[in-house]
Structures are given as C-alpha cells and as structure tokens.
C-alpha positions in Angstrom: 57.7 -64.0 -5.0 56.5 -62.7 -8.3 58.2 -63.3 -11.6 58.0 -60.7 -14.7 57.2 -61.9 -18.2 57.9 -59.5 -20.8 55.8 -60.0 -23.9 57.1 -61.3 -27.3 56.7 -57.3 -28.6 58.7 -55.8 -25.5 55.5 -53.3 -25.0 53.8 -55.1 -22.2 55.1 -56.5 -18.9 53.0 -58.8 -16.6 54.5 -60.5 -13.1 53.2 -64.0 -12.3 53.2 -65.8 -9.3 55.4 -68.9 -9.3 53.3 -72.3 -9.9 53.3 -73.5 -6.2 52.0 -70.0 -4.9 49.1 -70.4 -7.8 48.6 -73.7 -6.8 48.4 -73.6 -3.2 46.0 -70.7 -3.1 43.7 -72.6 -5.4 43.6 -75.5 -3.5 43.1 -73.0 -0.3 39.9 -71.5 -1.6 38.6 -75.0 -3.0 39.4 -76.1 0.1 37.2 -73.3 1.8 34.8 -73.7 -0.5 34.4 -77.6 -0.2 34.2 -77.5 4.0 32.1 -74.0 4.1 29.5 -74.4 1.3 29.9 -78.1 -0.6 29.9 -80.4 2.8 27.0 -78.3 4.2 24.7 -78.5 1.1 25.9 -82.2 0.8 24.9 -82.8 4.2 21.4 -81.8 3.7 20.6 -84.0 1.2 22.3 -87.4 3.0 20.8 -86.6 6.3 17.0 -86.1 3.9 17.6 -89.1 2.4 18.2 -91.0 5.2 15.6 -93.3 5.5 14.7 -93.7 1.5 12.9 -92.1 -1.0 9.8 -93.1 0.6 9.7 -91.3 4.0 11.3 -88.2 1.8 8.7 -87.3 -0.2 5.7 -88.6 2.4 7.5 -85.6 4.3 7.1 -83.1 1.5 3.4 -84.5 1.0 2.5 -83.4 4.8 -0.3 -80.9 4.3 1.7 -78.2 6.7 4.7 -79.2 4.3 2.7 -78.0 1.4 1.1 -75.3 2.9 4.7 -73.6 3.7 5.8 -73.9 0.1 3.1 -72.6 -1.0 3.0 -69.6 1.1 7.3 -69.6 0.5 6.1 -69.4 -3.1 3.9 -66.9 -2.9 5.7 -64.7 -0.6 8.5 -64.4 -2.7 6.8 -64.3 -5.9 5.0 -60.8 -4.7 8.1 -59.4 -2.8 10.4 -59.6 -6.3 8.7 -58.8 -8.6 7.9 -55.3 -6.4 11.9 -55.4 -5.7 12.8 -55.1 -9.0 10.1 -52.6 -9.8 11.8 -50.3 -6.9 15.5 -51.6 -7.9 15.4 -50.3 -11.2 13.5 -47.0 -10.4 15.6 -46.3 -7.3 18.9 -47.2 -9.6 17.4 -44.9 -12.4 16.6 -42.2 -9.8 20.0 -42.0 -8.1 22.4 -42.4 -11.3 20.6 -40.2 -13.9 19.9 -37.3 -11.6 21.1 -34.8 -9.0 18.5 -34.1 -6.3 18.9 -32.5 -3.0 18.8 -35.5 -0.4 20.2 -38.4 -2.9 23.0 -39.1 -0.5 19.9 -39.5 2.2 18.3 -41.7 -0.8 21.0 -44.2 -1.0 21.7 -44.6 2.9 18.3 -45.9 3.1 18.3 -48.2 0.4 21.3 -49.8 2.6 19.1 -49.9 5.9 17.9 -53.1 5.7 21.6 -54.4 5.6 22.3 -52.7 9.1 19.2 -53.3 10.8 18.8 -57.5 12.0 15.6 -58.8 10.2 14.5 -59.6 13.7 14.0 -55.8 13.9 12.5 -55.3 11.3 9.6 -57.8 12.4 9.2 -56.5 15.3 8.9 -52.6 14.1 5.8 -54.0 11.9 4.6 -55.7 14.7 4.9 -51.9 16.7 3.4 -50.8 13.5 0.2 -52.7 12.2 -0.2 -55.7 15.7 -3.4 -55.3 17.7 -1.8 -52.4 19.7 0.2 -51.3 17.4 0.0 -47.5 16.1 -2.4 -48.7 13.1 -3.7 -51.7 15.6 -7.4 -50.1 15.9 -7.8 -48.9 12.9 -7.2 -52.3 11.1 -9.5 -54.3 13.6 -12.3 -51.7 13.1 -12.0 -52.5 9.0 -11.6 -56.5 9.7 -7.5 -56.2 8.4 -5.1 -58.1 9.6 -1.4 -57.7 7.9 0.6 -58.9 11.9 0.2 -63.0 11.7 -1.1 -62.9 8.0 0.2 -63.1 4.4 0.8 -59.3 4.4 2.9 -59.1 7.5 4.6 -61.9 5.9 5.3 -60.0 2.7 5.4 -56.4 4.0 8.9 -58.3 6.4 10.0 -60.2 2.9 10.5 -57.0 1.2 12.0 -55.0 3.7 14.9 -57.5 4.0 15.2 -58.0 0.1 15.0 -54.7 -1.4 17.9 -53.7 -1.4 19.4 -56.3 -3.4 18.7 -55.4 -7.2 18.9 -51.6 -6.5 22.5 -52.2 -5.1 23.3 -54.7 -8.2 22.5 -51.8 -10.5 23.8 -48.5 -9.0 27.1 -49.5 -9.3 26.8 -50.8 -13.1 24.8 -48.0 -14.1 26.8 -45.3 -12.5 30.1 -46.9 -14.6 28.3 -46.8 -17.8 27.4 -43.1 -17.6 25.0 -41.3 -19.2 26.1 -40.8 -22.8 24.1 -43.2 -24.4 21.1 -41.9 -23.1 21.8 -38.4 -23.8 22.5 -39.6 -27.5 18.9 -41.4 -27.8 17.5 -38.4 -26.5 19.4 -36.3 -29.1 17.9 -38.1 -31.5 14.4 -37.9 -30.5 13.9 -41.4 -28.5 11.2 -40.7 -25.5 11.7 -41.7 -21.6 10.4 -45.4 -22.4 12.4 -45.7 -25.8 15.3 -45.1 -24.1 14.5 -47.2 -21.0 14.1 -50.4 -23.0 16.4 -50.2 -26.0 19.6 -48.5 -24.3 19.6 -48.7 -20.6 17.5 -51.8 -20.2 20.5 -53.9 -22.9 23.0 -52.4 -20.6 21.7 -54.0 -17.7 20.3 -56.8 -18.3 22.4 -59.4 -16.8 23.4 -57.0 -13.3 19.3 -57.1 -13.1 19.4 -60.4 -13.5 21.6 -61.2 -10.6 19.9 -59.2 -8.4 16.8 -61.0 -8.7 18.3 -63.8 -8.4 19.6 -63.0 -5.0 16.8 -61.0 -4.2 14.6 -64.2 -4.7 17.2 -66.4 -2.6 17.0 -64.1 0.4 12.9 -64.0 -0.1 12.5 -67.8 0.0 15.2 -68.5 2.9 14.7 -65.3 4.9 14.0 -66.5 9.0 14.1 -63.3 11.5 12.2 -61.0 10.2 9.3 -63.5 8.8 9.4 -65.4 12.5 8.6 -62.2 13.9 5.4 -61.7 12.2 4.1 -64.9 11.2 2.8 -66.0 14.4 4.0 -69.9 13.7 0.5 -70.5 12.7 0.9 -74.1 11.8 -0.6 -74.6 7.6 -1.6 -70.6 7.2 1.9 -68.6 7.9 5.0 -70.8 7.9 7.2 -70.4 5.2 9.6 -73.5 4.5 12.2 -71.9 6.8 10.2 -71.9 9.8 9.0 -75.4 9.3 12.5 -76.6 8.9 12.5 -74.8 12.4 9.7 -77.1 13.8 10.0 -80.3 12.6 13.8 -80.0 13.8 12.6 -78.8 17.2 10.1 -81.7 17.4 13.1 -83.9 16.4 11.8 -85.2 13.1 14.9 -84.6 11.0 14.1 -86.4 8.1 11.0 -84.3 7.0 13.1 -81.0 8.5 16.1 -81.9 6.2 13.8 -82.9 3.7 11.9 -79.5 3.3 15.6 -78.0 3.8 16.5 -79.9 1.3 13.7 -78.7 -1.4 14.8 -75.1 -0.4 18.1 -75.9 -1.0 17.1 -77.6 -4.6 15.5 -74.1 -5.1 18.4 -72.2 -4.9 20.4 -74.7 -7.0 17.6 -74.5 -9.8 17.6 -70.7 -9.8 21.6 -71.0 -9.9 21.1 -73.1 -12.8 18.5 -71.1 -15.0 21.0 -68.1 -14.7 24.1 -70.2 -16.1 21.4 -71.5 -18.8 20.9 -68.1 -20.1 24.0 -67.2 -19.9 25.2 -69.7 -22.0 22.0 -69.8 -24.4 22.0 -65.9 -25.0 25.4 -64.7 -23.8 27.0 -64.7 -27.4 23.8 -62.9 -29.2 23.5 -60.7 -25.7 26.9 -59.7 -25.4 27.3 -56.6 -27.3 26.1 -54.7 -24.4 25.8 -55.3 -20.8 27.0 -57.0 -17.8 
C-alpha cells in the first residue's frame, strides 16, 4: 500500500502512497466537497436568480428585507466584537495561569456547544420574559430585552462565544510562556507585552475565530427564533425571514435574502485570504 522513498543523503525515509490511492482520495473529498458544500451554495444563487435580476433585488429592497439585514448587521456587529473581547481574556486567563477551578473555567466556555441554541432561547426567555425571574422588574423600569434587540443579542452571544476563545487556547497553550517571561525580564509591562509578543503570536488564530464567530452570529436560527418574537421589520434577522418568505412560498425573495447571507460569508472568506496574501510574507515571522 505504501511505498518508501529514501532521500538522496540516506538520512531521511518517507513512505508515499501509490498515485491511484492519492488520486482516488482526492477526487473522494472533492467529490464530497462539490455534492455537500459547492451544489448547495450553487443552488442558492440559481433558484435567487430565477426570475431575473429584477425581481432579485426588488426582494432585497422589501422594507422587512432591509429591516432584517440591518438588525443581522447590527446583531452581529455587537455580539463580536464583545466575543473577542472575552476570547482573548478567557484564552489569556486559562493559559498564563493556574487558578483553582480553571478546569471548571474551560467546561463552560464549551457549554454553548452542548446545549441546542433552542435552549438557550428559551432559558432567556425563563430569565428576562414577562414572567420570567427578572419579568417584573424589567416591566416596572419600561425594559424589554425578550422580543427586542437585547434578547436578540444577549442569544447571539451565547451561541458564538465560544468560538475565538477555543481558536486561541490551543495556539496559545503550544507557544508557551517564554516569550512573555522574557519581556517581562526585561522590564515590558502587562499591555507591552499583550500587544508586541502575544498579540504577533496570535494574530491570525484571532483572526479565524472572528471570522467564524461572525459566521455563526449572522446565520445563527434557534436560539434567535426563540426570542425574537417573529416581529415582522423590528426582530427578524435574515435567517428568520428566509424562514417566512419560504413558508409563505415566495422563494425567489427567500433565496434571494439566503443568497445575500450566503454572499456574506463568501466576502468574509475572502477578506481573510486577502490578508493573508497581502501581509502574510511581512506577518510571518510570528504567528499562526
């Protein structure tokens, strides 16, 4: 099955598959990949564009079309940036000390992949709806965070968090300490050493955790269904209009705001290769 190639020195042996094994299991995952992610994606966009270019972008111009990517928007650009604040602190906090419950620490960063985001919803729905634990309070101060923007966030963030803190744990826990220890050696403070030694390190394993954290925060569905109340132009995000436009059987405007989601993801994709490519020689000293 495998055959061994000895190097032109005699100090280094390597075993290679045969071509047809290579082959045939790249053309396996291609295949996977073309049926499971490419057709899909693909799919979207022909059944959007259906009808034209005009009944496309009259769907996107609907004023409960713009009103969900607005909110989509704005949802996800609070729950990230507080994502990353708590990803890097959390990664910080469980890789640079010892502490007596940091086992305890790092089981509930993972929560929110155990629990459905349907859960989740409905425990802030327990927590903060009209007779909910912190129901009366809110009402007597005029709050409302169930069927609002807040709920909507406070369910966002929950689902995403974990996403940059588990991106960086790893990749900080393999570089170690040292370079740290050495700034401080030489005098660096706590922020010094934060954004000329660990922040270089871990640049690009931040990156990618936004980038995934900010995927999940614009597509998330349960736990955002739960709590938004399907008020029509004040709390659906882009997913759960796709949701009602398919369920009143318009599919070109549901594909076509599926399709601006999907756009999203594919732009975000994008910018990361971009900077890759752009910075990644200049960049590459240290980091992921």
């Amino acid at each position: 099955m495998l055959a061994k190639a000895i190097s032109p020195d005699n100090q280094r042996v390597t075993l290679r598959d045969p071509a047809w094994v290579r082959w045939s299991v790249m053309a396996l995952a291609l295949g996977f990949l073309a049926l499971f992610v490419l057709l899909p994606l693909a799919t979207v966009f022909v059944e959007a564009l259906r009808r034209g270019l005009g009944p496309y972008f009259d769907a996107l111009a609907k004023p409960d079309a713009l009103s969900a990517i607005r909110l989509t928007l704005l949802v996800a650009g609070i729950a990230v940036p507080v994502n990353l604040v708590f990803g890097v602190v959390a990664a910080w906090t469980v890789t640079k000390f010892e502490f007596p419950g940091k086992s305890l620490l790092i089981t509930l960063i993972d929560l929110p992949f155990s629990v459905s985001p349907v859960i989740s919803g409905m425990v802030y729905v327990l927590l903060f709806g009209l007779h909910g634990w912190f129901g009366p309070w809110l009402r007597a101060h005029d709050l409302q965070i169930v069927f609002a923007v807040p709920g909507l966030v406070l369910a966002t963030m929950f689902v995403t968090f974990p996403f940059v803190a588990r991106e960086l744990i790893p990749l900080m826990q393999a570089q170690g300490t040292d370079e740290e220890e050495a700034a401080a050696s030489l005098g660096a403070g706590g922020w010094q050493i934060f954004w000329y030694v660990t922040l270089p390190n871990i640049r690009w394993g931040l990156l990618y955790g936004v980038l995934l954290c900010n995927a999940r925060a614009m597509g998330e569905f349960g736990a955002v269904s739960v709590v938004s109340g399907h008020v029509r132009g004040l709390t659906n995000t882009m997913p759960l209009h796709v949701e009602i436009l398919y369920n009143e059987y318009n599919f070109v405007a549901a594909f076509a705001v599926a399709s601006l989601l999907a756009m999203l993801a594919l732009v975000t994709l994008a910018a990361k290769s971009a900077l890759e490519w752009r910075w990644g020689d200049a960049l590459s000293g240290r980091g992921h």
